[in-house]
C-alpha positions as CSV (number, residue, x, y, z in Angstrom):
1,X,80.7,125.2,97.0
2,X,82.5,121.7,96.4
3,X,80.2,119.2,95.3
4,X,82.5,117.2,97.6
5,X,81.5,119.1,100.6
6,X,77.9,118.3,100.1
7,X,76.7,114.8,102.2
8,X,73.9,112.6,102.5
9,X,72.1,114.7,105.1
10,X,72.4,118.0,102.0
11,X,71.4,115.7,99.6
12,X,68.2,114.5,101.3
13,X,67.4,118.2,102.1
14,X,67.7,119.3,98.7
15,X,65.4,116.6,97.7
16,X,62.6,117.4,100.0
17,X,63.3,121.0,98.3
18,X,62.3,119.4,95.2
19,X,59.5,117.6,96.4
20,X,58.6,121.0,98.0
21,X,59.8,123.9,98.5
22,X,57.4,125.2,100.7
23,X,58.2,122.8,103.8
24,X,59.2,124.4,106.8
25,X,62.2,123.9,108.4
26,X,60.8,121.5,110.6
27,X,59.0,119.4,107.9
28,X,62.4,118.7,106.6
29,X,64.1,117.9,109.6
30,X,61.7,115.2,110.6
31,X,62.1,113.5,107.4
32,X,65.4,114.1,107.1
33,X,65.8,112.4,111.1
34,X,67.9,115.3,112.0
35,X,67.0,118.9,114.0
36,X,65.5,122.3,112.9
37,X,68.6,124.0,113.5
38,X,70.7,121.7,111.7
39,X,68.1,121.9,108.2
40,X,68.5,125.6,109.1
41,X,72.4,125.4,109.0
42,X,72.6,123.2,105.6
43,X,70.4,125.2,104.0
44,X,72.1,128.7,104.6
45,X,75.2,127.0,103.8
46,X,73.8,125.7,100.7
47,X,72.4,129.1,99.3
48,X,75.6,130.8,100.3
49,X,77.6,128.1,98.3
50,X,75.4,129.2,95.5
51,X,73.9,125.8,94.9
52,X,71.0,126.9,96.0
53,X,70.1,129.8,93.8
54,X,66.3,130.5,94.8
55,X,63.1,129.8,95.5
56,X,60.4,129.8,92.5
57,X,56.8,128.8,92.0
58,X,55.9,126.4,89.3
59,X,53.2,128.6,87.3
60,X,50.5,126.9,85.0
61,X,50.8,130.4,82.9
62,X,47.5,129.2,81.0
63,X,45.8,129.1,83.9
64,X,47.3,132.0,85.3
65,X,45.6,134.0,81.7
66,X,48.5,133.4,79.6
67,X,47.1,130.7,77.1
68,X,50.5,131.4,74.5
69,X,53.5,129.5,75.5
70,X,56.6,129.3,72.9
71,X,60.1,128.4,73.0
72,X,62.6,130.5,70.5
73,X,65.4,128.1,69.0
74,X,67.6,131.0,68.5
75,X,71.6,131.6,67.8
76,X,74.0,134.1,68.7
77,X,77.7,134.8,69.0
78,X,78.7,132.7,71.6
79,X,81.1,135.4,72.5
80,X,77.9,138.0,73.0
81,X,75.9,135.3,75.2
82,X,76.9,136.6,78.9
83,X,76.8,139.9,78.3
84,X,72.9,139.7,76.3
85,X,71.6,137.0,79.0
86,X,70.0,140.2,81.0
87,X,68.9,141.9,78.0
88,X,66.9,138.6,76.7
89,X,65.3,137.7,80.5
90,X,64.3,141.8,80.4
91,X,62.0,141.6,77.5
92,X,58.3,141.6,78.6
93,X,56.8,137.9,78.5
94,X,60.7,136.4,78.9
95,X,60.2,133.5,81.8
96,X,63.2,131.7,80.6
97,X,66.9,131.4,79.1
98,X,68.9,128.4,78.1
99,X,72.5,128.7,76.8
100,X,73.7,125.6,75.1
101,X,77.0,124.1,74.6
102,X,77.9,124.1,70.7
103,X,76.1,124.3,67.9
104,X,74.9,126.9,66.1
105,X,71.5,126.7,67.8
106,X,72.7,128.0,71.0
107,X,70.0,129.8,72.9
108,X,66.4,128.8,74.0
109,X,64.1,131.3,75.2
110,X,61.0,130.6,76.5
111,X,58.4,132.9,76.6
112,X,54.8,133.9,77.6
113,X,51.9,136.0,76.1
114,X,47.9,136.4,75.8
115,X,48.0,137.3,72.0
116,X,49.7,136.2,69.1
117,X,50.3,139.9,68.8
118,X,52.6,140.5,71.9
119,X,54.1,136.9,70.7
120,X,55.3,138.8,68.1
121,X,56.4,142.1,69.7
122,X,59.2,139.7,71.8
123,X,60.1,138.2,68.5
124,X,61.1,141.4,66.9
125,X,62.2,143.0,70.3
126,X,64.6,139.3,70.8
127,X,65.9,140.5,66.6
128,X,67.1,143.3,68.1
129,X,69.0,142.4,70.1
130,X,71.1,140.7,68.0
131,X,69.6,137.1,68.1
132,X,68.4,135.4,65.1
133,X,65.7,132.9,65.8
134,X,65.4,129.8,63.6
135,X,62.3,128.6,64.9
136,X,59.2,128.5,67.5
137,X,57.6,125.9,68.9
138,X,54.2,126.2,71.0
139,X,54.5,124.1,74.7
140,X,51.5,122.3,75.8
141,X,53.0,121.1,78.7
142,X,55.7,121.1,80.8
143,X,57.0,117.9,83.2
144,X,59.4,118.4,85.9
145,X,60.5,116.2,88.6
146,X,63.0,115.6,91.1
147,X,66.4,114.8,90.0
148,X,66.3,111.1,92.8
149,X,70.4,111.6,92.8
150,X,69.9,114.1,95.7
151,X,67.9,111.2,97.4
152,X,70.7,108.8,99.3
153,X,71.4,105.8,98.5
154,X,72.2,102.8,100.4
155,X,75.4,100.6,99.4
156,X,75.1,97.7,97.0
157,X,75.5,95.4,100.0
158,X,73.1,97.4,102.3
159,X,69.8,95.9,101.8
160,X,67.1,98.0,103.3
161,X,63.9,96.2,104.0
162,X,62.1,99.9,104.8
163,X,61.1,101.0,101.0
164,X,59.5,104.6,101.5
165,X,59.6,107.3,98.9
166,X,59.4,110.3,101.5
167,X,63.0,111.4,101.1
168,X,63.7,110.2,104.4
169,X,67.6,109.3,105.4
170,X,67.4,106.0,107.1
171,X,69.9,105.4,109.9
172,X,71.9,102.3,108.4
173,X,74.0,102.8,111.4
C-alpha cells in the first residue's frame, strides 16, 4: 500500500491501535467521529496493504518468569541476512530481530531466558548459524510509545481551541 493512499481518518485509526490495540471496532469509531463499518473497512484495508502486519502483546518477560533479557550486537553477511532471518527468530528464547543498514554491526537479536545457562545455549546455537556476536548487553527496561505522526494534525493556520490527547479527528470542517 501507498503511503499516499493512507488519510487522516487511517492515520487516526492507527494511532488509537497504538494507544491500544485491544479497542473494538466501535471504540475506535467513536473517537475517530466516523462508523463501525467504516473502522472495519480501513482496517482490512490496512492489514491487506501490509501496513498492518499484526497484532502483539507487550510482555513484561520478567514478570512473565523470564528474569534474563539480552540483546546480541551481532554481524553477518549482509548477503546471508534474508535467507537466516527465520533461522535466528526459530531459536528457543528468540523474541526479536533487527537488520540494520551498514555497518559491520548489522544484526540485533533480542532474546529471553530464566538461566544464564539457556542464555548461553542461544549464544552458541546464534554461532552456528553463521553469526558472530560482538557483544551482549542485559535490558532493564524497555519504553515504547506511539509514533504521534499517525495522530492528524491541524494546518499552521487552523488554530484548534479543543486540546484533547484521545486521538480523536476533530471536524475542522
Amino acid at each position: 500500500m501507498d503511503s499516499s493512499q493512507i488519510d487522516d481518518v487511517d492515520r487516526s485509526i492507527l494511532h488509537q491501535l497504538q494507544l491500544n490495540a485491544r479497542q473494538t471496532d466501535t471504540e475506535i469509531a467513536e473517537k475517530v467521529d466516523v462508523t463501525s463499518t467504516t473502522v472495519r473497512n480501513r482496517l482490512d484495508k490496512l492489514e491487506d496493504g501490509g501496513v498492518i502486519r499484526g497484532y502483539r502483546p507487550e510482555i513484561n518477560y520478567e514478570q512473565a518468569g523470564y528474569p534474563l533479557h539480552v540483546m546480541f550486537v551481532c554481524t553477518i553477511n549482509p548477503n546471508e541476512l534474508d535467507s537466516l532471518a527465520g533461522q535466528i527468530l526459530d531459536v528457543r528464547g528468540v523474541v526479536t530481530t533487527r537488520d540494520l543498514l551498514g555497518g559491520e554491526r548489522n544484526v540485533h537479536v533480542e532474546v529471553v531466558a530464566d538461566t544464564v545457562g539457556e542464555i548461553e545455549e542461544i549464544r552458541n546455537e546464534l554461532a552456528e548459524l553463521g553469526l558472530t556476536i560482538n557483544s551482549s548487553e542485559i535490558i532493564s527496561e524497555t519504553q515504547v510509545q506511539s509514533w504521534d505522526h499517525f495522530y492528524p494534525r491541524p494546518d499552521p493556520d487552523a488554530r484548534q481551541e479543543d486540546d484533547t490527547d484521545d486521538g480523536s479527528v476533530a471536524d475542522q470542517g
